[in-house]
N, C-alpha and C positions, 0 to 999 in steps of 0.2 A: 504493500500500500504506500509505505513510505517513497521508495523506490519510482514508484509511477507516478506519486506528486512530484520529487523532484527532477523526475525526466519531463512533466508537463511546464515545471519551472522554467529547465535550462532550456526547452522549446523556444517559449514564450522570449527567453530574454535574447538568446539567438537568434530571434523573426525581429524583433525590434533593431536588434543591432542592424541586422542585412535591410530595413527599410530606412534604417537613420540615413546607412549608410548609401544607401541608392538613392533619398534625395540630396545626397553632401556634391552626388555624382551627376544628379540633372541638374541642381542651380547652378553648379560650376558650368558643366557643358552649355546650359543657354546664356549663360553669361560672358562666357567665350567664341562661343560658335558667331555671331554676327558682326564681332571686329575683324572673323578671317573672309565671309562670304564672297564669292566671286574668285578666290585664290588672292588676293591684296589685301594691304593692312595700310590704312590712311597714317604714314609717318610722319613725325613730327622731327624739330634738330636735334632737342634730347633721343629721339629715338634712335636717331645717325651715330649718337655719341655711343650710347646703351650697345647699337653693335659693332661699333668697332672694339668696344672692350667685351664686347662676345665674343668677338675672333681673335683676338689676341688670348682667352682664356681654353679657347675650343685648341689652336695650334699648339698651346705649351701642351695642354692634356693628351692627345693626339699623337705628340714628341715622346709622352712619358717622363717630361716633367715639369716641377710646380711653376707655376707663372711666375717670370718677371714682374717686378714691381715697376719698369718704366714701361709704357706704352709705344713701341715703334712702327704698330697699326694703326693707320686710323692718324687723324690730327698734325696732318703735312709729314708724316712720319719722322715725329721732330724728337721724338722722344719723352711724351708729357707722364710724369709719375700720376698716372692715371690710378691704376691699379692699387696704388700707394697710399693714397687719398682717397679712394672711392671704395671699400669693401669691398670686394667678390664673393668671399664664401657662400650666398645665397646667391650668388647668380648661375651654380651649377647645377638648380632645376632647370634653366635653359642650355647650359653645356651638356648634361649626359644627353639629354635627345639628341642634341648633335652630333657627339659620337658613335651612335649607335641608328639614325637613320641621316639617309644621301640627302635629303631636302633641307635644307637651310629654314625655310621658311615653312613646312609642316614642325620642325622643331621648335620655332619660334612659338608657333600657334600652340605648341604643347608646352612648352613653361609657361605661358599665359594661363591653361587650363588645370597646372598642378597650381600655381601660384592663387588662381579663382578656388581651387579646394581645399587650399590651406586656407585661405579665409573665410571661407565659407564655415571646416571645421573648428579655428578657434574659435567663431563667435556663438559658433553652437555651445560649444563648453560652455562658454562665459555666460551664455542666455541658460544652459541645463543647471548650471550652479544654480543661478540667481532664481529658475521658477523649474518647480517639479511638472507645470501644467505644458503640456506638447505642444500644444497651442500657442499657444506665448511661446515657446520657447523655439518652433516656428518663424511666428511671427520678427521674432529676436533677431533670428538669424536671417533673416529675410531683410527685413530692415535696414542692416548692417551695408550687407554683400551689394543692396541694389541699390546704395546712397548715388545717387548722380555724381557725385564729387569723386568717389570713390573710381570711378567710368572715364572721367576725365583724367582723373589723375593714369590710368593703365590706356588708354584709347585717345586722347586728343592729344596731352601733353607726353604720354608714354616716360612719367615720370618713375621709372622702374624703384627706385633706390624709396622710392617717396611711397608706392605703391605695397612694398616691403611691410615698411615703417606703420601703413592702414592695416595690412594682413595681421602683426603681431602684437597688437597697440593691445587685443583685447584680451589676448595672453598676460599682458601686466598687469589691466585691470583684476584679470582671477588671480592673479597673486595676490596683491593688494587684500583684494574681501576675503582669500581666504586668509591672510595674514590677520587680517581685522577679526577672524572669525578662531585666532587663537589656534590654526590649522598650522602643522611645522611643515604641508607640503606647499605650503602657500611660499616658503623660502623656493623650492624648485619652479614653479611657476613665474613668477617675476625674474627670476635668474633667466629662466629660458627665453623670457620675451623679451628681456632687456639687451640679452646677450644676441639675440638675432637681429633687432635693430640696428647693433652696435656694428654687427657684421653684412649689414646692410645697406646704414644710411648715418654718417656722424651727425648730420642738422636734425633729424627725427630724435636721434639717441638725445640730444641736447635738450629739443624740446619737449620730449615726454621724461625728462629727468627733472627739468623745473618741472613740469605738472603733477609728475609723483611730490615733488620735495611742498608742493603749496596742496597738497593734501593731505598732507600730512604733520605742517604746519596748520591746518586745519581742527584736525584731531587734536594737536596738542593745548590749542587753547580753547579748544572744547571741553578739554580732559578726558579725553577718551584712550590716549596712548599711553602705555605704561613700559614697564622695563621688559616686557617679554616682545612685544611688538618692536622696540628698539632692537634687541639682540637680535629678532629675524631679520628685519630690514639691513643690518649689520652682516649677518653670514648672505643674503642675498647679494650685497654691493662686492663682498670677495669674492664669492662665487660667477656673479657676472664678469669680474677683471679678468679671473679667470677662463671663463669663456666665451671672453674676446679678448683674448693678450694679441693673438694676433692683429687684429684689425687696428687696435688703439696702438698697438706698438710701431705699426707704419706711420702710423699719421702723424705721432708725436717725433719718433725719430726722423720724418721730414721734416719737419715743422723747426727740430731744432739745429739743422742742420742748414735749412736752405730759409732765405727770405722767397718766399712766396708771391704770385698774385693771386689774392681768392676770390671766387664769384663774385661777378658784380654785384656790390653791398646796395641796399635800398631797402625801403619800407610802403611798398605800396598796398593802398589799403582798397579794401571792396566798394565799390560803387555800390550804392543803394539801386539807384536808376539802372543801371545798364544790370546790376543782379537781377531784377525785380522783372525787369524786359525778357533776360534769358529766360528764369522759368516760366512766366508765360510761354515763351514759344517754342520751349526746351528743348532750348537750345546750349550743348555743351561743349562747341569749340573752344580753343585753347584762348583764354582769357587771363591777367591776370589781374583785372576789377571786376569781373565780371563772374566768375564762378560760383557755383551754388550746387545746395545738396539736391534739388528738385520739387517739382510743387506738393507731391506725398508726400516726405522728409519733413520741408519744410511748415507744411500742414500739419501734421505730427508733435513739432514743437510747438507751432502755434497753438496747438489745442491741449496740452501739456501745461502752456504757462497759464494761459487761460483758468483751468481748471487750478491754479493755486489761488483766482478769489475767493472760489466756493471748496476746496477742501485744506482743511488745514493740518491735517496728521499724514503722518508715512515720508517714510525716507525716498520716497523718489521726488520729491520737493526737490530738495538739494541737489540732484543731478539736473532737475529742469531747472531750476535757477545758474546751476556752474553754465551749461550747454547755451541756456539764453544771451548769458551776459558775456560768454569768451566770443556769442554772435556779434553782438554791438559792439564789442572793443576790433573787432576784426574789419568793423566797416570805417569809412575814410573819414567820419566824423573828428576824429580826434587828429591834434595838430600833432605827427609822424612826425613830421618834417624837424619836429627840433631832436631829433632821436638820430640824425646825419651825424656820422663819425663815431656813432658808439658803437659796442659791438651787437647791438640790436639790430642793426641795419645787415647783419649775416643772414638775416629772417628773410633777407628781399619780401617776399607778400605775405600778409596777413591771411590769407588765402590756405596760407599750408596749417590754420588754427580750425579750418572745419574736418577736421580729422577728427581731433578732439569734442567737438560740437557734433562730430558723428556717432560716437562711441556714449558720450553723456545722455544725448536723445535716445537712444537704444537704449542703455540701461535705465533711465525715468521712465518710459513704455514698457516695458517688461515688471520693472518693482510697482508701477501704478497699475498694472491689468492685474497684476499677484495681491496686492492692495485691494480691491474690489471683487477681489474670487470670479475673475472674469471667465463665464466657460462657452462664446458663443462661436460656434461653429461658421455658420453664415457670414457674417462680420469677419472673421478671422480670414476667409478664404478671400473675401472682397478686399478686404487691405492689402493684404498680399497680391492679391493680382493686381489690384492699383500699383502699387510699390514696384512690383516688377516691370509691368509696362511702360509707368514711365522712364523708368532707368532704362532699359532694351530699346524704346522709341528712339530717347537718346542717342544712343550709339548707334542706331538706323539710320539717323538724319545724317552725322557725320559722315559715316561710310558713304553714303549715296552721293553726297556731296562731293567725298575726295573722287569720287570715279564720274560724276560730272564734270569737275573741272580734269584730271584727267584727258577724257574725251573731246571736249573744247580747244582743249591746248593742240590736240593732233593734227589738225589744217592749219598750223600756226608753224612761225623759222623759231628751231629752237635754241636762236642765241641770244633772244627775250630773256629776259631774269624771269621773270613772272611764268613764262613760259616752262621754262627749265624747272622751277621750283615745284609747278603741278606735274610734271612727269615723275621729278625726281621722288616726288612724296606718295608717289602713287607706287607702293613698297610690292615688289614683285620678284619671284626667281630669278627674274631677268637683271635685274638692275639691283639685287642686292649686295652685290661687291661695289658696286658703283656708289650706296648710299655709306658702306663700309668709312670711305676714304671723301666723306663730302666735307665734313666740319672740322673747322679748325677755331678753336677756343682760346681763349688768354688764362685760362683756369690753370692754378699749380706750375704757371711758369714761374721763372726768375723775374723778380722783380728791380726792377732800377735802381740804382741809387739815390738818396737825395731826392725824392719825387713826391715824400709822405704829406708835406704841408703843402704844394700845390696843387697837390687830388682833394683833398678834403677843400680846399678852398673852393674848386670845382664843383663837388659833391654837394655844396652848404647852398649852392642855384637850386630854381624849383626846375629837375630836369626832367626828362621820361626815362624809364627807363633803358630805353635804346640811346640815348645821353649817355647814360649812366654809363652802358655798356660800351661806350665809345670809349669816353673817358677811362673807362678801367682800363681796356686795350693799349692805351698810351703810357702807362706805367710796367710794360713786358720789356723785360731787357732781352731783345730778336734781332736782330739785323736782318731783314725780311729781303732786303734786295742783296744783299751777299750771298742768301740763299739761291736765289735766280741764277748762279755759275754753274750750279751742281747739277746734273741729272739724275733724278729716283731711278733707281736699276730695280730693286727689291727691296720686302723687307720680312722679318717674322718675328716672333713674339720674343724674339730677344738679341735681335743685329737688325740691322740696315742696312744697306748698301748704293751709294754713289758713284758717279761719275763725275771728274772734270777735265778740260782740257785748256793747259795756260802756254802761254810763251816763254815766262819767266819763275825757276825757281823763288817761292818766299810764300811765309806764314799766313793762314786762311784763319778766319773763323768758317767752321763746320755746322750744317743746318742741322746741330744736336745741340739740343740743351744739354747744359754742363752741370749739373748737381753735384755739390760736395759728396755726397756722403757714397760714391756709386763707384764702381769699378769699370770703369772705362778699359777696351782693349781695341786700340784702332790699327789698322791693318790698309796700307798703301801698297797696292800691287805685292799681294803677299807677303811686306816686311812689317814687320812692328814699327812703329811710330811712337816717336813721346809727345805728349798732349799738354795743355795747359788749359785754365780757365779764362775765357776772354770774354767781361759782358755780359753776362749769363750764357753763353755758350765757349763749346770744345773748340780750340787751336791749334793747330796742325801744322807743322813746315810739310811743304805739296812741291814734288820737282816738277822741271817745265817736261811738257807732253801731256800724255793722257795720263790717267790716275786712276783707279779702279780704289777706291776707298771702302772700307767697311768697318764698321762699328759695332762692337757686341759688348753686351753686360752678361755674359756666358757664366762669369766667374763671380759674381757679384752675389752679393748676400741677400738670401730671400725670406731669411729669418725661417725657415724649416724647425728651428727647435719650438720658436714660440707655437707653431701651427701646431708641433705634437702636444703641445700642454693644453693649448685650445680644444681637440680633439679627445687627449684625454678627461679634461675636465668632464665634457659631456658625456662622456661612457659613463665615467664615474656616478656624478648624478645621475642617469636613467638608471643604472643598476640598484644605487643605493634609494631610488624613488620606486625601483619596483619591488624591493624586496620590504619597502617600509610598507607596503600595501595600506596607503590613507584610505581611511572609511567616511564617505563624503554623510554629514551632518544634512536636517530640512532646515532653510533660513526664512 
């Protein structure tokens, strides 16, 4: 008897799992399927960026081994510590599909679709924590996946790194509650979300490190936090340095090594107007006054704040009050402009705050439906199909759009800018080694000398941000027309290779940026050469004739130890988290 109840048990709870799990597997798929349709993916210049440090991480893998930290794909093959600066270790849910199938672009379309069911799965968790009712917890996850912002951020802007950063934001939040909730697995939760941001994206890791630290300075003058919630948060903060030694230990060890230029700095804030226009016509082209979560979303919170005249108990207040108010500080109301030169202005748009305004909405809808013992079925399937369609419309328009202009462009000479730009972005097998090597950035170059107090004097103009972005450009120490001697031959994820032809033996600067801290081994018609640093780039005595030059960091330190402590850290935790076997609490 016993025996047949608990075989009806593990039934029961193995039909649930394979149904959770095969809707984790449709949201994801309609969530992706419509940015590939037609075989194109409407690319943006982050997205140019995104693969040329695809390919640069697919050829070291490929090679058998770890990637170079400079980039000599992609970006005039100039050599930018791309790699360095920017995390990879999550960017090899797009690298193994490319090792393991020929299409470039079916692989792309498949990190998109694991990347859609990693967020799709944490925000499950984080909605299964917070409500035992499937419905809600649905709905939760619904909510989440199908924010319009969230679509933009992977489909208009192809903000990968930023994209990351929405997938594992709600990973921190279930640490956090369960930390709050006096759980010790709530230290591995937060560790792991932290620790993949970190590996992700630094400006996300930054910004959801202030938003953990002011809720938590929240609790404290609440008096809700005591010495055991300290000590988690405590073994969470070494746990996460730990697994991410690698990622922080490139950026910092650049950073102290080379003066830098970093993205161009600004603070641009959301347009009410031109917000308010897009969702009307939901429309989620790449904006940056212009973005929004969509008129469901935003519907969502309106009717969240609303309901705080007329209820005045339950902790989803507080999430709709955080969510409302990080809205209004995000729009352009507020004078930004005196925040030029500080290091606020790293945030470029206020924009990248409805991530957090996504996640806060989401958790105030789930603890207010749990608040009210919400059980309607009806209603539950109508918001959701609302929620989903408008997000999907969304990325319907765009797609149609880039293959519009696309098509337009084809009775046109294509040595139009305009012209070139809508083919270029019209992202295809055909043209995707072509969009590889389109962008050339000022990001993580050498910076000038002497140049700090008249950028900021620059900076302190009311500019736009393509201003802005000029100006940054003018602080790269390049010598961009010394470059024009050389001929590109080749390159691959860890050498270069040039051509020159002179009349006169005597010393070149070399189109490589020159970083201290890098191992340089340059190679003139098969001899070794010694190098200097000249101006933010490599120096070369070049004899007269032809030159066959080439450049590798072959020998150069890629920090391989830090990556094993990284990797071990995580073993460690998932073992020591499966063998703690946590027994999740009703909240």
């Amino acid at each position: 008897m016993l025996a047949m109840r608990f075989k009806r048990i593990l039934t029961s709870t193995q039909f649930k799992t394979i149904v959770t799990t095969l809707i984790i597997l449709v949201l994801a798929f309609i969530s992706t399927y419509p940015a590939f349709t037609g075989h194109f993916f409407a690319l943006s210049n982050d997205g140019s960026i995104h693969l040329a440090r695809l390919e640069s991480l697919y050829q070291a893998f490929k090679a058998g081994r770890l990637p170079s930290l400079v980039n000599f794909i992609g970006f005039k093959n100039n050599g930018v510590a791309m790699n360095a600066m920017y995390p990879w270790l999550t960017m090899m849910i797009y690298v193994i599909p490319r090792l393991l199938i020929q299409s470039p672009m079916l692989a792309f379309a498949l990190g998109f679709f694991i990347m859609n069911i990693i967020t799709v799965t944490n925000s499950y968790l984080l909605a299964k924590y917070l409500s035992h009712n499937r419905l809600i917890t649905l709905l939760g996850m619904i909510t989440y996946q199908f924010n319009a912002y969230h679509f933009q951020l992977m489909y208009t802007r192809v903000a990968i790194g930023e994209a990351f950063g929405y997938a594992f934001l709600p990973l921190i939040i279930l640490g956090l509650f369960k930390i709050w909730n006096r759980e010790k697995s709530g230290i591995f939760w937060l560790s792991i979300g932290m620790s993949l941001v970190a590996n992700s994206h630094v400006l996300s890791l930054v910004i959801f490190t202030i938003f953990v630290g002011i809720l938590e300075i929240i609790r404290l003058f609440s008096r809700k936090m005591d010495l055991n919630e300290i000590k988690y948060l405590m073994l969470s903060v070494g746990l996460t340095i730990l697994m991410s030694l690698y990622s922080l230990l490139n950026v910092i060890d650049w950073m102290l090594h080379n003066k830098m230029v970093s993205p161009t700095p600004g603070l641009i804030g959301l347009d009410p107007n031109n917000e308010f226009s897009r969702i009307l016509s939901n429309d989620i082209t790449e904006s940056a006054t212009g973005a929004h979560m969509g008129i469901a979303i935003t519907f969502i919170l309106i009717y969240l704040l609303a309901q705080l005249l007329s209820k005045a108990t339950g902790s989803w207040r507080y999430w709709a009050i955080g969510a409302g108010s990080i809205f209004i500080l995000a729009q352009n109301w507020l004078p930004t402009f005196k925040l030029i030169n500080t290091p606020a202005t790293l945030i470029q748009f206020t924009m990248r705050f409805l991530t957090i305004v996504a996640v806060g909405t989401t958790i105030s809808l789930i603890l207010y439906l749990n608040h009210n013992n919400w059980h309607t079925t009806s209603t539950a399937i109508f918001i959701s199909l609302f929620v989903i369609i408008i997000g999907l419309t969304g990325v319907i328009q765009i797609h149609r759009q880039n293959q519009k202009n696309y098509l337009s462009s084809l009775p046109h000479d294509s040595s139009s800018a305009a012209v070139h730009q809508f083919r270029i972005r019209h992202l295809t097998s055909k043209n995707y080694y072509e969009n590889i090597d389109r962008m050339d950035v000022p990001d993580y170059h050498l910076k000038k000398s002497n140049i700090e107090p008249e950028i900021k004097h620059a900076l302190k103009q009311d500019l736009s941000f393509n201003d802005a972005n000029r100006v940054n450009k003018e602080t790269v120490a390049f010598d961009h027309k010394s470059m024009a001697k050389f001929k590109f031959i080749s390159a691959n994820d860890q050498q270069v290779s040039f051509k020159l032809q002179q009349a006169h033996t005597k010393a070149l600067k070399l189109p490589v940026i020159g970083y201290k801290n890098v191992n340089y081994q340059i190679k003139v018609n098969n001899h070794h050469v010694k190098y200097t640093h000249s101006q933010g780039q490599l120096k070369a005595k070049l004899p007269a004739g032809r030159s066959n030059i080439t450049i590798s960091i072959a020998n150069s330190s890629r920090h391989a130890w830090a990556l094993f402590i990284t990797f071990l850290a995580y073993i460690a935790s998932l073992l020591i988290f499966a063998l703690h076997r946590p027994v999740s609490s009703k909240h």
